[in-house]
C-alpha positions in Angstrom: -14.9 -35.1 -25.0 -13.0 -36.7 -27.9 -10.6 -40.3 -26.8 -7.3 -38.0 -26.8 -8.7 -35.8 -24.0 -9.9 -38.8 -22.0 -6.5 -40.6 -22.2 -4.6 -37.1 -20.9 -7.0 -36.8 -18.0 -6.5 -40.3 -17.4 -2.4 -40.0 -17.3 -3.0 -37.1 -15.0 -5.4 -39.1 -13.0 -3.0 -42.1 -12.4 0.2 -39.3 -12.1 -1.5 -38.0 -9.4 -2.3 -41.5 -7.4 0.9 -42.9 -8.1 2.2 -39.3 -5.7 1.3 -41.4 -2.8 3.5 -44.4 -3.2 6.7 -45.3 -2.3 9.7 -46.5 -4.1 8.9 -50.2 -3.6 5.5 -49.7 -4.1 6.0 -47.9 -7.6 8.2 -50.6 -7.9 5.9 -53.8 -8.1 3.3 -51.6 -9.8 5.4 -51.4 -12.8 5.9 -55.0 -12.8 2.4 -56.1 -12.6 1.1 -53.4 -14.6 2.5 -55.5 -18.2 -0.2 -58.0 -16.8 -2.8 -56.1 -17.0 -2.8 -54.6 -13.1 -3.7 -50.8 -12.7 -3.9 -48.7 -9.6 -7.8 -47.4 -9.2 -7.4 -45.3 -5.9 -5.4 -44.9 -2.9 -7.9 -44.9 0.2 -6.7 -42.5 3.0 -7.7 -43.4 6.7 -6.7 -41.1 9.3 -4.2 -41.6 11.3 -3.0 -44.0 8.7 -0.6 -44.8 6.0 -2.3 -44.7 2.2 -3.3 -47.8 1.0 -2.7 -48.2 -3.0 -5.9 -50.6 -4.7 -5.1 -52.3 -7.8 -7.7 -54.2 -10.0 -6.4 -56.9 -11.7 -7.3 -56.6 -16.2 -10.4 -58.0 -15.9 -11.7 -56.2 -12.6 -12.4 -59.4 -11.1 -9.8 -59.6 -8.3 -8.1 -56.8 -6.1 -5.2 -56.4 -4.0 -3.3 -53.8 -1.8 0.3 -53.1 -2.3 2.0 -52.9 1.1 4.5 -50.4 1.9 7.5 -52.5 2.1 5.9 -53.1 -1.8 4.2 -56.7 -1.6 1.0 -57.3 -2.9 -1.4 -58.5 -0.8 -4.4 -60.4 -2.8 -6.3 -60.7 0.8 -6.6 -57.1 2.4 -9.1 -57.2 5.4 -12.0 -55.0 3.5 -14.1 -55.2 0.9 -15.0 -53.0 -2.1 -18.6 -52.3 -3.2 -19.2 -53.1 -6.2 
């Protein structure tokens, strides 16, 4: 798979996990994403609102970006890494 295919399927990737967020939400992801920020995956509980993950540019630190569209740098899980 040559890098142009990769970067379309990624666009369409992150298209379709941005569906799941809100105004605010898309909001603050556009301001954090000059930094270097980038949603990975929306985890879906049931029963439950999504919950948006970003990794930070060096995919060192995660957060969750809360409905009302704060990020919140101390969600009560962890990720396996």
């Amino acid at each position: 798979m040559s890098d142009k295919e990769r970067r379309r399927n990624s666009t369409q990737y992150q298209t379709a996990l941005q569906r799941d967020l809100n105004e605010a939400q898309k909001m603050t992801l556009a301001a954090l994403t000059p930094f270097g920020w980038e949603l990975k995956f929306v985890r879906k509980p049931m029963f439950q609102a999504a919950v948006p993950v970003v990794f930070d540019g060096d995919r060192k630190k995660f957060a969750v970006l809360e409905a009302d569209g704060t990020l919140n740098e101390t969600p009560d899980f962890t990720i396996r890494g």
